[in-house]
N, C-alpha and C positions, 0 to 999 in steps of 0.2 A: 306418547310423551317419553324423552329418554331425562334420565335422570343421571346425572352424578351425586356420588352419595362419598362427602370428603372426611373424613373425621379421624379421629386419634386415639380409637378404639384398640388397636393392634391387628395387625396383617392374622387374618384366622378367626380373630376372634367373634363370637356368636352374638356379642353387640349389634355386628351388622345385619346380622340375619333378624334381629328383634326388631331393627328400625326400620327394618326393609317392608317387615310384616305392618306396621304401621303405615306405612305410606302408602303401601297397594290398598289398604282398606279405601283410604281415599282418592288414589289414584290407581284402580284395580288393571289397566294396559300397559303401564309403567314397565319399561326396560329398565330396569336398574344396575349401575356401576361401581363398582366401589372401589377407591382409594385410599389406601393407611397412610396418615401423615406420623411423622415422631410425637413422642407422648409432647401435650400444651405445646408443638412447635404454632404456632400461626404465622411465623413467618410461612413454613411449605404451605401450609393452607391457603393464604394470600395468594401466593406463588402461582397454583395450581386451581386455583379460581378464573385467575387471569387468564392460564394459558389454554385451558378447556373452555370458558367461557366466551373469549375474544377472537379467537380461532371455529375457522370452518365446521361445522357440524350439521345436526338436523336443526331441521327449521323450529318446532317442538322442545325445545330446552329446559329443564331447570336443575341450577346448581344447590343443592341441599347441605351443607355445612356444619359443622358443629367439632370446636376446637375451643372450649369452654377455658382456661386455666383459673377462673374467678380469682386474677387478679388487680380488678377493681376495686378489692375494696379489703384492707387488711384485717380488718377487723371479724370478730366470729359474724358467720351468718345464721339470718333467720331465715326458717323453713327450705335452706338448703339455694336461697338466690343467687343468682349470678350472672353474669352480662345477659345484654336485653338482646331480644330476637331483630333482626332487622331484613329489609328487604332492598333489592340494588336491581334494576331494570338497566342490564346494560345497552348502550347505543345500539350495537345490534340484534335487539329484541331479547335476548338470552336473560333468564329469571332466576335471581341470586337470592337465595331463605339461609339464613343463618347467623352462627352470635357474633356481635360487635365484639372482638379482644382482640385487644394487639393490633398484629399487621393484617388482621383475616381482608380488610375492603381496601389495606392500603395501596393496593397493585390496580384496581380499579375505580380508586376514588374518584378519578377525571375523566372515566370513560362511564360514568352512569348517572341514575338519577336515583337517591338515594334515600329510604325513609324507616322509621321505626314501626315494628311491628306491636299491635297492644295484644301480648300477650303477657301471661303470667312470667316474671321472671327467677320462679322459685317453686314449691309444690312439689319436687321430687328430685332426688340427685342423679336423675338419668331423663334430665330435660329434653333429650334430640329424642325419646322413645315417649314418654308420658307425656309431654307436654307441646311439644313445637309441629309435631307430623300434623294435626289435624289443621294448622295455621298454613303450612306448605304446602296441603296439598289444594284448601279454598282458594291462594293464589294460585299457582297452576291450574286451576280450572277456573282463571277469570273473578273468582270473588274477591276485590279488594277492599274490602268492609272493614278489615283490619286495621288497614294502614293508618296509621300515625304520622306526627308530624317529618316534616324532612330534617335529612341529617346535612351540619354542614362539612363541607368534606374536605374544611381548615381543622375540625376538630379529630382527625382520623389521623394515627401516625402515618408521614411520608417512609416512603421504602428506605431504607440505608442501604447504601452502596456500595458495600465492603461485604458482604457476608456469603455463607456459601447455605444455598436458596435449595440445594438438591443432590445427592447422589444416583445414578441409575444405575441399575445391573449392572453394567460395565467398570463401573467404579468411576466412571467420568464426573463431575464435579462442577454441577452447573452454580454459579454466583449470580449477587446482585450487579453485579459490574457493569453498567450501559455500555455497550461497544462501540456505541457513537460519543463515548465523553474519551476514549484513548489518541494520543496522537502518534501511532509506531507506526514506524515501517516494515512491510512484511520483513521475516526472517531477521530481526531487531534480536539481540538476548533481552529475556528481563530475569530479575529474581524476586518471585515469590514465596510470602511468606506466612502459613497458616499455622497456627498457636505456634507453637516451639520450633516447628518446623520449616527450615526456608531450601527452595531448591531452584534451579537455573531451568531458564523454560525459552521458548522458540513463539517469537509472534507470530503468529498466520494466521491468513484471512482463511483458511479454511483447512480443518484440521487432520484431514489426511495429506496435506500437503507436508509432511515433516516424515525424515527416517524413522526407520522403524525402533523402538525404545528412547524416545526422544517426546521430551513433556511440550505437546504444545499448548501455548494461550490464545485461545481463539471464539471467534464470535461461534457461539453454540448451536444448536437447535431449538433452542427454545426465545417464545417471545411470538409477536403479535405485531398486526398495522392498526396504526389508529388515527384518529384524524391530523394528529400533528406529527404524523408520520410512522416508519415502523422504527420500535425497538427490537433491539437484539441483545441479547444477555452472554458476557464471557463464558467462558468454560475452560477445565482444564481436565486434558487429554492424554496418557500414555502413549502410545502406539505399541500394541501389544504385553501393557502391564493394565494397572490398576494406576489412575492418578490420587485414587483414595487413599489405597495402602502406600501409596510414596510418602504421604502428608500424613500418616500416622495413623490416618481413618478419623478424619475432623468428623464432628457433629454439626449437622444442620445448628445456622444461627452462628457458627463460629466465624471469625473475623477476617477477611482474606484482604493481605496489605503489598502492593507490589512496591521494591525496594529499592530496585534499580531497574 
């Protein structure tokens, strides 16, 4: 069984290593992965749900999640609750455990089959280690005893389409931006503009195709096929900078607006 293990613990931090110890208990063959999202971002959680989920891998899957911000419910909590565990069986067999917040299912709401998990939604305020491992790993090995009613997946927010979904090492700058909703033509200028920041960019269809220091806007790497076909998500590219540090070094979730 290979596992991704998504959450918003911090890059290092020994969070991972405590929920990890969790999971082998009940999944003791378990390859485990682990990816740091930004602190409560669930958009990137969303994000990266989809893109490891919906894409090629082992046959053997389960995406394991937890990007909690408990902001469902303003009010003080009791016993420490907060959004409910859920489960998402996507079209291609890949087995998604983790909390309903925010955007975390919105990237695959239409590519799955989607239900509530009856676990406790409270009992400790390190849910992914105390309370949710022993629910994710009786899925993964087939037990679904669990499962609860189905989610409907009118009630899940739809992705927005303006935002910037990702930074990588490189400082490239993946966005929500469908690359099949643009109508430009290669080598078009456009100018984009993220929080205060606006700069002049180079459309292409593929983004070493632009001189070298020169920001292109182009359908990225990232994204998936699915049955009403594949998406591809924009990006913005330096050639040989940072496209992050040109825009200030935006924050996941911030708002990316093209202006011309």
């Amino acid at each position: 069984m290979y596992i991704s293990l998504i959450a918003d613990y911090g890059t290092g931090d020994p969070a991972f290593s405590e929920v990890t110890q969790r999971l082998s208990i009940g999944i003791p063959q378990a390859q485990i992965n682990l990816l740091s999202v930004p602190p409560f971002s669930t958009l990137a959680t969303g994000f990266w749900i989809a893109q490891l989920g919906l894409n090629p891998g082992p046959a053997e899957r389960l995406i394991y999640h937890n990007c909690a911000p408990r902001q469902d419910d303003p009010e003080a909590r009791q016993n420490n609750e907060g959004e409910g565990l859920t489960y998402a069986l996507l079209n291609n067999g890949v087995k998604v455990v983790g909390v309903n917040a925010g955007f975390t299912l919105s990237f695959i709401k239409h590519h799955a089959q989607l239900q509530v998990v009856n676990v406790s939604r409270g009992g400790s305020q390190f849910r992914s280690r105390d309370v949710f491992p022993p629910a994710a790993a009786a899925i993964a090995n087939g037990d679904l005893s669990l499962l609860g009613e189905a989610l409907n997946p009118e009630q899940i927010l739809d992705v927005p389409n303006d935002r910037v979904a990702w930074v990588d090492g490189y400082g490239n700058i993946k966005t929500t931006i469908p690359a099949h909703t643009l109508k430009l033509e290669p080598e078009a200028k456009v100018v984009i503009r993220i929080g205060d920041v606006v700069s002049d960019a180079i459309y292409s269809d593929g983004s070493f195709r632009v001189p070298e220091g020169t920001l292109a806007f182009a359908p990225g790497s990232s994204g998936w096929s699915a049955e009403a076909g594949e998406i591809r998500w924009m990006e913005l590219f330096l050639r040989g900078g940072s496209a992050w540090e040109r825009f200030g070094k935006p924050r996941v979730n911030q708002k990316v607006a093209q202006i011309g």
